[in-house]
PDB file as gemmi writes it, atoms N, CA and C in Angstrom:
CRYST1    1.000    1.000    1.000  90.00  90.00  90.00 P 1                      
ATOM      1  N   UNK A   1      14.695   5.992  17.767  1.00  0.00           N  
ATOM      2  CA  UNK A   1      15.220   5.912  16.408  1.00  0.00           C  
ATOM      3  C   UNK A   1      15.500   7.318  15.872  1.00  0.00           C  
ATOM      4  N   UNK A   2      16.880   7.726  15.291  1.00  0.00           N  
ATOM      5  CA  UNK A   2      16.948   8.624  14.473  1.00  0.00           C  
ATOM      6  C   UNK A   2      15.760   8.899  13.933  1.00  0.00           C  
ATOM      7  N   UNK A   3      15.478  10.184  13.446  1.00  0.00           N  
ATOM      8  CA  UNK A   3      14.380  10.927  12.478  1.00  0.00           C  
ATOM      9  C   UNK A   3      15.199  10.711  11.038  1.00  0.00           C  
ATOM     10  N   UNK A   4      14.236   9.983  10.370  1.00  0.00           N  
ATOM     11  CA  UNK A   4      14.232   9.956   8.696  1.00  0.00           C  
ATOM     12  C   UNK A   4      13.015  10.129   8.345  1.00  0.00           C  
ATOM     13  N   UNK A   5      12.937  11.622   7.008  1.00  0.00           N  
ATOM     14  CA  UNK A   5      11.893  11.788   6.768  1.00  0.00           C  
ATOM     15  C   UNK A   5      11.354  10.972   5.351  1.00  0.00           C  
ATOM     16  N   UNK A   6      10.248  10.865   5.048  1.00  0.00           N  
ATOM     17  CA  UNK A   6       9.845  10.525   4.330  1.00  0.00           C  
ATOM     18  C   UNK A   6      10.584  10.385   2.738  1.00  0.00           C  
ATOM     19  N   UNK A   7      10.332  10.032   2.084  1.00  0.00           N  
ATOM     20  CA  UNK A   7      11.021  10.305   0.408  1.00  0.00           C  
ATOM     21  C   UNK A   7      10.301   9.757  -0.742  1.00  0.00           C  
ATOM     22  N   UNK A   8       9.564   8.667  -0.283  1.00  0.00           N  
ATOM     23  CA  UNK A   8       8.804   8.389  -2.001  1.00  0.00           C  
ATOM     24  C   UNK A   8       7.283   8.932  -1.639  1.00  0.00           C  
ATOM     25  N   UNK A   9       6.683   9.235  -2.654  1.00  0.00           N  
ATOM     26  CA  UNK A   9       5.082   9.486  -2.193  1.00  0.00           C  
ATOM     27  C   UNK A   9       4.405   8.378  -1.483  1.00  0.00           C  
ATOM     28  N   UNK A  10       4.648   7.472  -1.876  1.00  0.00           N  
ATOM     29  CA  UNK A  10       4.038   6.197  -0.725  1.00  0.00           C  
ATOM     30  C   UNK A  10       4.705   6.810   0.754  1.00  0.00           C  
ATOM     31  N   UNK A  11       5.851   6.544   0.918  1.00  0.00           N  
ATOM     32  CA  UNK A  11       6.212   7.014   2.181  1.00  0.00           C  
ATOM     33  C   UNK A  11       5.430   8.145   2.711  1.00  0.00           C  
ATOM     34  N   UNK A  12       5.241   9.524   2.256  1.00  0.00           N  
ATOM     35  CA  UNK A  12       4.777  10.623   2.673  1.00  0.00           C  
ATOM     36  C   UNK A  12       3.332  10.431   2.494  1.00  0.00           C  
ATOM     37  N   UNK A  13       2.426   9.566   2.343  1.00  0.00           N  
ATOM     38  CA  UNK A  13       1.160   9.515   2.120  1.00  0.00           C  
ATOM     39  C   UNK A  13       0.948   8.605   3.263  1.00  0.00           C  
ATOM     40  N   UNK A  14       1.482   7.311   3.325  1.00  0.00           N  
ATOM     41  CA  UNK A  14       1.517   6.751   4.557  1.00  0.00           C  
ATOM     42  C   UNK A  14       1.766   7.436   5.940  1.00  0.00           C  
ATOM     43  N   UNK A  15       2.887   8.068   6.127  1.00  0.00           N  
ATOM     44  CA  UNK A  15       3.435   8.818   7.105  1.00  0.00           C  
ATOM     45  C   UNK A  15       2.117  10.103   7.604  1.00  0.00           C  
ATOM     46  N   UNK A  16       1.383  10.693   6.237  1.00  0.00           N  
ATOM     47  CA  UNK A  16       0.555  11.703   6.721  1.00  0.00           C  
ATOM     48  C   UNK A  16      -0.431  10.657   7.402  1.00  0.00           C  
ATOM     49  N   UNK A  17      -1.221   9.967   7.416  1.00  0.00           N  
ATOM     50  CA  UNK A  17      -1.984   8.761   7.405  1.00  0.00           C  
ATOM     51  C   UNK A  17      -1.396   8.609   9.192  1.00  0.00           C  
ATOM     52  N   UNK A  18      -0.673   8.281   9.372  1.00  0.00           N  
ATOM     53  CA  UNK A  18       0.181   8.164  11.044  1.00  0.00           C  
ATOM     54  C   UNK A  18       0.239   8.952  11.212  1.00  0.00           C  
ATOM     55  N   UNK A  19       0.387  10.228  11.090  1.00  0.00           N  
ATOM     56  CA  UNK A  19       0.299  11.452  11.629  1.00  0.00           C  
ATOM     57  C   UNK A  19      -1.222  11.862  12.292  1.00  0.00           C  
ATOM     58  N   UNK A  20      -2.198  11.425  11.706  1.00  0.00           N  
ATOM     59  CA  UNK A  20      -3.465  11.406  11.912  1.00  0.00           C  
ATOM     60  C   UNK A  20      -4.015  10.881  12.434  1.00  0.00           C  
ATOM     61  N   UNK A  21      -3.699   9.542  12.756  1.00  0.00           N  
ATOM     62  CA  UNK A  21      -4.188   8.265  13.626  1.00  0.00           C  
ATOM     63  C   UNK A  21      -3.684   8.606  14.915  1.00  0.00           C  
ATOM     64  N   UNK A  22      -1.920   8.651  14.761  1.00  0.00           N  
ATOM     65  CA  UNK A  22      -1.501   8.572  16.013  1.00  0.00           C  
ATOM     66  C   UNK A  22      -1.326   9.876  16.517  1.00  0.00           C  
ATOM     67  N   UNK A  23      -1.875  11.216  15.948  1.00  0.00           N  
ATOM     68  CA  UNK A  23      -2.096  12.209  16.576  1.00  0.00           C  
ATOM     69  C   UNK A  23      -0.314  12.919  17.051  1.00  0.00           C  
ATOM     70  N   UNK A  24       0.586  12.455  16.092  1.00  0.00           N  
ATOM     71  CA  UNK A  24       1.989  12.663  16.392  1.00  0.00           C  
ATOM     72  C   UNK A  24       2.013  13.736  15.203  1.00  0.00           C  
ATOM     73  N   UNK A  25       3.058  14.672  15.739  1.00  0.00           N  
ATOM     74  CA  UNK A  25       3.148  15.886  14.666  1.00  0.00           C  
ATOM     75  C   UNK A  25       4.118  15.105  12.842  1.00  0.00           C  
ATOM     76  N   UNK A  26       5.465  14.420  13.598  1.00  0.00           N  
ATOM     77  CA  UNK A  26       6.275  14.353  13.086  1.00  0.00           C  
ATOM     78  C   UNK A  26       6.529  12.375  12.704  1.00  0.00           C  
ATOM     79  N   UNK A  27       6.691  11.512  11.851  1.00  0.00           N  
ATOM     80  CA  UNK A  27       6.949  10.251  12.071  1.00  0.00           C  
ATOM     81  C   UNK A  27       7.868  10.431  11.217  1.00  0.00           C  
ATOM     82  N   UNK A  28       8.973   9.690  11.349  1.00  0.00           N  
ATOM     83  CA  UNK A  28      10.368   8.904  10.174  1.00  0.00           C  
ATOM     84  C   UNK A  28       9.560   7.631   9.166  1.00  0.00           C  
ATOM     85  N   UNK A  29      10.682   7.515   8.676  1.00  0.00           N  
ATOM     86  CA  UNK A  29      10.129   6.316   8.163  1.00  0.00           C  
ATOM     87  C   UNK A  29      10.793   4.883   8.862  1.00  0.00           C  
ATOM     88  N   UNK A  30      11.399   5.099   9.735  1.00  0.00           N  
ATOM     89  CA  UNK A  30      11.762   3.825  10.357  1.00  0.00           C  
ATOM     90  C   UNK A  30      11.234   3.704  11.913  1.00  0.00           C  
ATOM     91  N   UNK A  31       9.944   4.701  12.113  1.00  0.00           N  
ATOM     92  CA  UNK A  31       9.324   4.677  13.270  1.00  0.00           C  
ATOM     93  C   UNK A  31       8.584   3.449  13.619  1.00  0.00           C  
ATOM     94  N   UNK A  32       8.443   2.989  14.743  1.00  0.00           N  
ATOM     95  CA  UNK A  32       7.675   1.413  14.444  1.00  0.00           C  
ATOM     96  C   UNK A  32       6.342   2.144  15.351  1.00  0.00           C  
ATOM     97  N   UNK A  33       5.356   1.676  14.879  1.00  0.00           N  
ATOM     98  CA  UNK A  33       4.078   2.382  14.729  1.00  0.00           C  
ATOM     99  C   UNK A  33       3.569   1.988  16.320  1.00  0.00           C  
ATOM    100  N   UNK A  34       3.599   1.157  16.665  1.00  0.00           N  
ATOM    101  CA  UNK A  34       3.126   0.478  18.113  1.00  0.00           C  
ATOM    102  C   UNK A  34       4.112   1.243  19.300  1.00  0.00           C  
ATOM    103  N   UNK A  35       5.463   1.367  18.963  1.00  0.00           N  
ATOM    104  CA  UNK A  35       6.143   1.810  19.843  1.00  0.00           C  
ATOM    105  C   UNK A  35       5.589   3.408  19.757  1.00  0.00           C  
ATOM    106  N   UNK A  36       5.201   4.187  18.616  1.00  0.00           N  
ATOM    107  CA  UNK A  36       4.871   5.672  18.597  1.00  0.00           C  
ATOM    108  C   UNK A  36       3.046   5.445  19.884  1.00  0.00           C  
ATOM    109  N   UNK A  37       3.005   4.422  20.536  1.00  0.00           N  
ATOM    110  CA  UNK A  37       1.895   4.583  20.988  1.00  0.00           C  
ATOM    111  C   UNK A  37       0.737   3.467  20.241  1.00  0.00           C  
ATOM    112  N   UNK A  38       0.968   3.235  18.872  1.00  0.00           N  
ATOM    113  CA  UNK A  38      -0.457   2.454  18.244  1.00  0.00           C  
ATOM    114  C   UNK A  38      -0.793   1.240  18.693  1.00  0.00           C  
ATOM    115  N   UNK A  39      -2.017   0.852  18.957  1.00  0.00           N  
ATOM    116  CA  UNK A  39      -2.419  -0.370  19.024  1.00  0.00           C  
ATOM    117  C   UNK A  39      -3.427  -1.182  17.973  1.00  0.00           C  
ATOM    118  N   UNK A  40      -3.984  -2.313  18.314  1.00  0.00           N  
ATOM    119  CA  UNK A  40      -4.862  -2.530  17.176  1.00  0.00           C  
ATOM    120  C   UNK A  40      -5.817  -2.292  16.167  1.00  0.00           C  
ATOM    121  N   UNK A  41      -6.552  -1.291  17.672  1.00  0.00           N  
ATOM    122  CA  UNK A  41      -8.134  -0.017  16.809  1.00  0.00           C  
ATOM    123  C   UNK A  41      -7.347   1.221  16.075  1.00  0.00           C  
ATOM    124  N   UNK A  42      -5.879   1.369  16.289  1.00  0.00           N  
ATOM    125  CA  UNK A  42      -5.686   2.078  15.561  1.00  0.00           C  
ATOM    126  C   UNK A  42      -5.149   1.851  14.157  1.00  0.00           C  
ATOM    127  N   UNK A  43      -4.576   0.357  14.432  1.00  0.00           N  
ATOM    128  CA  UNK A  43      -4.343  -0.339  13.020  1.00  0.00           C  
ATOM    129  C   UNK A  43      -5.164  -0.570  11.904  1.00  0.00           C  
ATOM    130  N   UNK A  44      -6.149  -0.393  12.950  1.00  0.00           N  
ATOM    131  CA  UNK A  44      -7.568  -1.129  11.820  1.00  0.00           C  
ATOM    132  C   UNK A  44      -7.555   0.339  11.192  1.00  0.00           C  
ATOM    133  N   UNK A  45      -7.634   1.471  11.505  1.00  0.00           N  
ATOM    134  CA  UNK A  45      -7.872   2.959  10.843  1.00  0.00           C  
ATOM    135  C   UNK A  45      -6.756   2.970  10.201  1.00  0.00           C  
ATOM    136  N   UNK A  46      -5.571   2.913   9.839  1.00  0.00           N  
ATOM    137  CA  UNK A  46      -4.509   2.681   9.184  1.00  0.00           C  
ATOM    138  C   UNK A  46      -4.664   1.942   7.912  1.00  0.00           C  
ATOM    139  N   UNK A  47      -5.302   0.710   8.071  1.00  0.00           N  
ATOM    140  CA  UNK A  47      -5.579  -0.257   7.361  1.00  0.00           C  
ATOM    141  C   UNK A  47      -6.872   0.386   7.036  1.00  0.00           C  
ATOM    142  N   UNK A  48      -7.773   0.913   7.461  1.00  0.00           N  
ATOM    143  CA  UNK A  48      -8.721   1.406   6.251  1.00  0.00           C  
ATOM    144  C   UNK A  48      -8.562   2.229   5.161  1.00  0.00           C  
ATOM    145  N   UNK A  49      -8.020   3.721   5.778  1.00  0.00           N  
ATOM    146  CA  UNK A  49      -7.229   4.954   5.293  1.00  0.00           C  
ATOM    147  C   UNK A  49      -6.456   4.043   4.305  1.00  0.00           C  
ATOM    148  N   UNK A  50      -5.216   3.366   4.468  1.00  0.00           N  
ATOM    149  CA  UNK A  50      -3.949   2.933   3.407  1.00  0.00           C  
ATOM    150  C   UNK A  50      -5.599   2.096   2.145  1.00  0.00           C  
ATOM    151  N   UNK A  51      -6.488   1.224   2.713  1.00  0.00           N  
ATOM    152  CA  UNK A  51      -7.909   1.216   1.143  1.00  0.00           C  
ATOM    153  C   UNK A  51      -8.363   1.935   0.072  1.00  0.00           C  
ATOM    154  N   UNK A  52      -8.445   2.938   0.993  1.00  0.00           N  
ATOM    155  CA  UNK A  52      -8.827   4.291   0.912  1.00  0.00           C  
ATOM    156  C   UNK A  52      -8.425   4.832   0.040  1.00  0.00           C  
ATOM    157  N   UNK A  53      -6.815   5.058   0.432  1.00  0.00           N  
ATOM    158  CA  UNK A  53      -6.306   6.126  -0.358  1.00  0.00           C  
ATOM    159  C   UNK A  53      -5.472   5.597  -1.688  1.00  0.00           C  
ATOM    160  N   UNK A  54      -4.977   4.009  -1.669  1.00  0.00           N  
ATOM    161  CA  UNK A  54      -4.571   3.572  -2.664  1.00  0.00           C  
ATOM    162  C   UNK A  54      -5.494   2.454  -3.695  1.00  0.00           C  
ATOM    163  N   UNK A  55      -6.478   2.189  -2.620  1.00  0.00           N  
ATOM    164  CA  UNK A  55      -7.963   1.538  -4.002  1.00  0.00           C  
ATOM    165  C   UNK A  55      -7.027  -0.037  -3.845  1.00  0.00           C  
ATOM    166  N   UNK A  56      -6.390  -0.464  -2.421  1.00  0.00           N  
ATOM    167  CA  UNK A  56      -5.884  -1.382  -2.496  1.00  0.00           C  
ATOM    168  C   UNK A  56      -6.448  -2.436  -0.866  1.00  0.00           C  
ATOM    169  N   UNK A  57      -6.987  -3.338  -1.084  1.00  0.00           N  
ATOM    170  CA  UNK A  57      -6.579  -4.483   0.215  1.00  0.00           C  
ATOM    171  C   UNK A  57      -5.291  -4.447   0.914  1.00  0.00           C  
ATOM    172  N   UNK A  58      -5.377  -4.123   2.282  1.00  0.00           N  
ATOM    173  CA  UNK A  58      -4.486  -4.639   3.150  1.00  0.00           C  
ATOM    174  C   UNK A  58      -4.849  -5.059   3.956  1.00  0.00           C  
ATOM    175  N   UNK A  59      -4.167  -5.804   4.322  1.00  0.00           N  
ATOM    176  CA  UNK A  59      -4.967  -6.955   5.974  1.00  0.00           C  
ATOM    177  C   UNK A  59      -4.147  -6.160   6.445  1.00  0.00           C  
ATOM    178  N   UNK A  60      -4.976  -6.495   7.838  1.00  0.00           N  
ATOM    179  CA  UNK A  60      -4.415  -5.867   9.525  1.00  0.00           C  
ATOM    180  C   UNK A  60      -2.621  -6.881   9.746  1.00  0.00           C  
ATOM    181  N   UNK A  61      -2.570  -7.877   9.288  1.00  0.00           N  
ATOM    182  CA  UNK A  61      -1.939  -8.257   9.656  1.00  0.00           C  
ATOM    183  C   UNK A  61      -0.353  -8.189   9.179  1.00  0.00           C  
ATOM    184  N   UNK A  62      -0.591  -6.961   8.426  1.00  0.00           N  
ATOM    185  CA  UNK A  62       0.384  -6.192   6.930  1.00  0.00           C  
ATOM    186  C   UNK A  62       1.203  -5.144   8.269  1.00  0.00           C  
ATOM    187  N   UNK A  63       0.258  -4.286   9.254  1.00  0.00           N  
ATOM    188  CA  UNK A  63       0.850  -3.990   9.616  1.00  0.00           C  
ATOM    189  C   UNK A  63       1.534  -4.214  10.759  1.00  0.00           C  
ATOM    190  N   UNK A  64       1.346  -5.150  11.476  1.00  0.00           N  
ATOM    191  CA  UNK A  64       1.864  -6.142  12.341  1.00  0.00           C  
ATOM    192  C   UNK A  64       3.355  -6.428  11.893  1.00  0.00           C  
ATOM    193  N   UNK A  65       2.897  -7.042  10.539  1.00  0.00           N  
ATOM    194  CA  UNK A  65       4.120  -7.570  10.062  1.00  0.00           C  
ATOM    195  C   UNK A  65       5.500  -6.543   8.902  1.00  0.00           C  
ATOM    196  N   UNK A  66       5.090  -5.661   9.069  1.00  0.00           N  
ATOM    197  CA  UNK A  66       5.890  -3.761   8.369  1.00  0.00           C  
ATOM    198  C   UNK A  66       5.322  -2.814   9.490  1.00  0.00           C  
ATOM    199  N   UNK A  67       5.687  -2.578  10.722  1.00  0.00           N  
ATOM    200  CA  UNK A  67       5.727  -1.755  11.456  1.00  0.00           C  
ATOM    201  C   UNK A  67       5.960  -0.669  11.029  1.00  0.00           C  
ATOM    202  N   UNK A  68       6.878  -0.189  10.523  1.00  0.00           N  
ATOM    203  CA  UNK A  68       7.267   1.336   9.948  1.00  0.00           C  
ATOM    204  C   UNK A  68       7.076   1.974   8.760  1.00  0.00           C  
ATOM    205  N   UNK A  69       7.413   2.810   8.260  1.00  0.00           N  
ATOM    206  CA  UNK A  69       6.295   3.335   6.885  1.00  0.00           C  
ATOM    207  C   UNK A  69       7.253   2.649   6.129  1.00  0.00           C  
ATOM    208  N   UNK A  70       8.933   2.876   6.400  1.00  0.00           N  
ATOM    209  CA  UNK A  70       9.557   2.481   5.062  1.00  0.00           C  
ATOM    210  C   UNK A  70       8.991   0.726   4.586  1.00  0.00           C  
ATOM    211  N   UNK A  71       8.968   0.177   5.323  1.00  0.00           N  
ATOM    212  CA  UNK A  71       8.707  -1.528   4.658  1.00  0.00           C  
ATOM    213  C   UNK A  71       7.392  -1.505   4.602  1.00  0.00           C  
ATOM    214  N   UNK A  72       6.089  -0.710   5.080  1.00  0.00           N  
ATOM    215  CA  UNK A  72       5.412  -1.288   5.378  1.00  0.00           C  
ATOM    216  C   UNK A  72       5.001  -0.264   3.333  1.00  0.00           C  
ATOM    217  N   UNK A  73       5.178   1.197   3.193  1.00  0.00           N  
ATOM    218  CA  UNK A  73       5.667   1.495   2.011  1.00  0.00           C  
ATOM    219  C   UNK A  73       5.998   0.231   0.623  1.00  0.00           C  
ATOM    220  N   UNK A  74       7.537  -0.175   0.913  1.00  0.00           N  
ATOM    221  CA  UNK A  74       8.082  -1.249   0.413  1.00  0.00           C  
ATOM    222  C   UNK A  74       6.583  -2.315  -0.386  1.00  0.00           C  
ATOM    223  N   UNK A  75       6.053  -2.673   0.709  1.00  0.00           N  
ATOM    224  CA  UNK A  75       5.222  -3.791   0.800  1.00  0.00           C  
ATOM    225  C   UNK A  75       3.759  -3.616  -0.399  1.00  0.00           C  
ATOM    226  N   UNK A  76       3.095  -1.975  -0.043  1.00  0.00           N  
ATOM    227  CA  UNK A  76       2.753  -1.688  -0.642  1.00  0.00           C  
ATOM    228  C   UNK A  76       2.510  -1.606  -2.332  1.00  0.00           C  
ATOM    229  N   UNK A  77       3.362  -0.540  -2.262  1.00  0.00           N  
ATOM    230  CA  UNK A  77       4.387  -0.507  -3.450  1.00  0.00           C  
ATOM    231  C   UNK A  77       4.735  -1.378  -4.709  1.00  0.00           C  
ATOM    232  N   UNK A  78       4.717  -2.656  -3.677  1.00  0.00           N  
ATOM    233  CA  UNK A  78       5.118  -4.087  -4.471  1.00  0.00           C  
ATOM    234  C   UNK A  78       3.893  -4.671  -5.062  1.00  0.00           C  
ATOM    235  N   UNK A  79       2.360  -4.753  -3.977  1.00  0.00           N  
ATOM    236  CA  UNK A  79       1.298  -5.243  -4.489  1.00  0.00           C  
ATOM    237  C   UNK A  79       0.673  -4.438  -5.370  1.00  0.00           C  
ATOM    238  N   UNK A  80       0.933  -3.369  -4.990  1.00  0.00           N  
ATOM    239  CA  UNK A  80       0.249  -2.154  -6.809  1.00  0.00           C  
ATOM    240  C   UNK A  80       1.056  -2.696  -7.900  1.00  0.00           C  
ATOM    241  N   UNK A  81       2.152  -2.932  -7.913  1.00  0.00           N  
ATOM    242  CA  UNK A  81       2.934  -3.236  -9.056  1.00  0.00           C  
ATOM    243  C   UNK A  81       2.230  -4.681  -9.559  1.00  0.00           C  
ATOM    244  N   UNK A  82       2.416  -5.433  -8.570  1.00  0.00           N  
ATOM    245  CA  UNK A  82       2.039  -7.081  -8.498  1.00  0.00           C  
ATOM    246  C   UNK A  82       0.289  -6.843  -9.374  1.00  0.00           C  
ATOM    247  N   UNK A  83      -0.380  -5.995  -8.856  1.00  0.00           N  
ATOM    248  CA  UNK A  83      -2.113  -5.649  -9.537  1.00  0.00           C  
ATOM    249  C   UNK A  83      -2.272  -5.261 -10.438  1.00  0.00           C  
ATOM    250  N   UNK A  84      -1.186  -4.193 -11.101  1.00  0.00           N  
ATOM    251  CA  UNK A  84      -0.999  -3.601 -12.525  1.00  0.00           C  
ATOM    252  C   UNK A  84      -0.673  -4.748 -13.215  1.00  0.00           C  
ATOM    253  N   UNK A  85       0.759  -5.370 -12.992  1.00  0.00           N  
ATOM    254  CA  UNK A  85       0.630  -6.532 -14.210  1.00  0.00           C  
ATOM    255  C   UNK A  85      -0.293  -7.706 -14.225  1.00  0.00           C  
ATOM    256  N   UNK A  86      -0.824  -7.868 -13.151  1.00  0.00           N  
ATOM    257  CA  UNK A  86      -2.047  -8.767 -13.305  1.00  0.00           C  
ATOM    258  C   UNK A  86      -3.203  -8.154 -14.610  1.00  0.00           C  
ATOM    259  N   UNK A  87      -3.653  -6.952 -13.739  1.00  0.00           N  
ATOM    260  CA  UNK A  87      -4.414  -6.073 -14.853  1.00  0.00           C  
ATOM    261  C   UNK A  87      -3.856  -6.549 -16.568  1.00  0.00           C  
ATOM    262  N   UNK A  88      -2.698  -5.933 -16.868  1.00  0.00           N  
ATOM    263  CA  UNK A  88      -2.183  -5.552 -17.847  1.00  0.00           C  
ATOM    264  C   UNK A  88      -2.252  -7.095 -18.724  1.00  0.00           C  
ATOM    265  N   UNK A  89      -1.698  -7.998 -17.721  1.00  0.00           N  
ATOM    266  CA  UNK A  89      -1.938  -9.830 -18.356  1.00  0.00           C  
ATOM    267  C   UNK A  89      -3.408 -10.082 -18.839  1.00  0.00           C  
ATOM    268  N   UNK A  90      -4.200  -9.588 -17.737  1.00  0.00           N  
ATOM    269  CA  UNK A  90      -5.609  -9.822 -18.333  1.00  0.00           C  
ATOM    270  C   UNK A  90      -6.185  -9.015 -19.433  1.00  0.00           C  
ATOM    271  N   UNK A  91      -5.821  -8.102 -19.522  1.00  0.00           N  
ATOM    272  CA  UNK A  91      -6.137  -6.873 -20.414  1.00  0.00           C  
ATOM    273  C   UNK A  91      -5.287  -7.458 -22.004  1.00  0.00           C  
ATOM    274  N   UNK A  92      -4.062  -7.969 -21.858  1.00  0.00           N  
ATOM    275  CA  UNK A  92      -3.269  -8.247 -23.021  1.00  0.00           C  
ATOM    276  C   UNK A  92      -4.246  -9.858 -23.651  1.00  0.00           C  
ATOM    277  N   UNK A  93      -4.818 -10.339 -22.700  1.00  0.00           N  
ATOM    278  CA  UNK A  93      -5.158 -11.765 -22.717  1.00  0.00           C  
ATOM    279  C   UNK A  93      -6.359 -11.693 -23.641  1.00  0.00           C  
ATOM    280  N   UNK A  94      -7.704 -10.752 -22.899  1.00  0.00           N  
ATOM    281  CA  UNK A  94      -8.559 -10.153 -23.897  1.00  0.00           C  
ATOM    282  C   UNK A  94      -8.173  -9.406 -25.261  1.00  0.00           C  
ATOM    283  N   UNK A  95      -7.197  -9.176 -25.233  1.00  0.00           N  
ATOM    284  CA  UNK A  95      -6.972  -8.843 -26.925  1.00  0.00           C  
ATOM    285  C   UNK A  95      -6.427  -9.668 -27.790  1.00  0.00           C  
ATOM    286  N   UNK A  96      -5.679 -10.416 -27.129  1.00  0.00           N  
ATOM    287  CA  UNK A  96      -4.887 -11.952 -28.457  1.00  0.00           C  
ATOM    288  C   UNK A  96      -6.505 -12.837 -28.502  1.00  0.00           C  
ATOM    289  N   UNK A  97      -7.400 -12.914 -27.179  1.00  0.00           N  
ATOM    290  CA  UNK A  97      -8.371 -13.947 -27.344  1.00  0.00           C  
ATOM    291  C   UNK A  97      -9.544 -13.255 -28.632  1.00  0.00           C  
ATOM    292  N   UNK A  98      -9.546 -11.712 -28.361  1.00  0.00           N  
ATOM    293  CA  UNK A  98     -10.766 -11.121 -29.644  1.00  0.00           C  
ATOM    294  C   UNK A  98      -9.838 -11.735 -31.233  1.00  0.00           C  
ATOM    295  N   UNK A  99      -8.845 -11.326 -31.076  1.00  0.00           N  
ATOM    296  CA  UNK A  99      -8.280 -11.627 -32.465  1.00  0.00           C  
ATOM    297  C   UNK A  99      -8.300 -13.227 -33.012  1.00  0.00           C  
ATOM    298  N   UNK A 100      -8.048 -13.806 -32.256  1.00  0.00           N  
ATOM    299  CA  UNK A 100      -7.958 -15.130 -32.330  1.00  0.00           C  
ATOM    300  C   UNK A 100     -10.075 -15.607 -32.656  1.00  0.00           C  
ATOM    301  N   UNK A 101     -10.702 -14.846 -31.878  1.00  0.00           N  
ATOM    302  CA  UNK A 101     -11.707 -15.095 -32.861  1.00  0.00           C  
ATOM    303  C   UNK A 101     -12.573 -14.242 -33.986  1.00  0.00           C  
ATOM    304  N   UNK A 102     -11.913 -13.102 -33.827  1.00  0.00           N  
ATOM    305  CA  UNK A 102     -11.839 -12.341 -35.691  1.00  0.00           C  
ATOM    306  C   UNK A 102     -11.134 -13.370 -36.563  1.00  0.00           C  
ATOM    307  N   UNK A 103     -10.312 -13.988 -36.087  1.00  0.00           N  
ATOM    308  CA  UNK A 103      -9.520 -15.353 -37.586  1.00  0.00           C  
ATOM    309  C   UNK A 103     -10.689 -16.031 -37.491  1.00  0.00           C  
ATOM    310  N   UNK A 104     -11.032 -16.563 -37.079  1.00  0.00           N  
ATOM    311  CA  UNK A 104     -12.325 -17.437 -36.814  1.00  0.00           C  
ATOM    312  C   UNK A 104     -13.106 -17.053 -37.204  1.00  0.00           C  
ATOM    313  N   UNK A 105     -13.960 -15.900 -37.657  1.00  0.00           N  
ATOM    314  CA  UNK A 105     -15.226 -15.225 -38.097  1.00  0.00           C  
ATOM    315  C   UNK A 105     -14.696 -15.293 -39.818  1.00  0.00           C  
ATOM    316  N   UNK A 106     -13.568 -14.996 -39.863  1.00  0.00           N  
ATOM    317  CA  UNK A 106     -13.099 -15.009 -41.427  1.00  0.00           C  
ATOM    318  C   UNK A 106     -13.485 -15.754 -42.076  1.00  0.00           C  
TER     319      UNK A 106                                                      
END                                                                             
C-alpha cells in the first residue's frame, strides 16, 4: 500500500501505538495491521494501549474488523462522540429531573 501519513490526532495516536507493538518505524493509515506482521497477542496490546490512552472499551474484535488506523480511527472517533452525548443526555436529564422537583418542594 502507498504510504499515507497520519492526519487527525486519533490517527497519529493510534499509528504511534503500532509503531510500538509492531516494532515498525513508519505505518500509513491504510496499513492493515496483520499484514505489517500483527497477530492476536499483539492485538490484545493494541486493544489495551487504544483503553488506555482514550479511557474507552474496545473489543479485540474492533480490530479484526478496522484493520488500519484510518477506519479503525473512524470507529473510534465515533464511540467517543456516541459516549459524550450519552454523558451529556444523562447529565441534561439530571437537571430538568432536580427542577422538576424544586416545583414540587414549592
Amino acid at each position: 500500500t502507498e504510504y499515507v501519513a497520519p492526519e487527525t490526532e486519533t490517527q497519529k495516536v493510534l499509528a504511534e501505538i503500532w509503531v510500538e507493538v509492531l516494532g515498525i518505524e513508519q505505518i500509513g493509515i491504510h496499513d492493515n495491521f496483520f499484514d505489517l506482521g500483527g497477530h492476536s497477542l499483539m492485538a490484545t496490546q493494541v486493544v489495551s494501549r487504544v483503553r488506555q490512552t482514550f479511557g474507552m472499551e474496545l473489543l479485540l474484535q474492533s480490530l479484526f474488523k478496522y484493520p488500519n488506523v484510518a477506519t479503525l480511527a473512524e470507529e473510534i472517533e465515533t464511540m467517543l462522540i456516541v459516549a459524550q452525548d450519552v454523558l451529556q443526555s444523562v447529565g441534561e436529564g439530571s437537571v430538568i429531573q432536580q427542577e422538576d422537583e424544586e416545583k414540587g418542594e414549592l
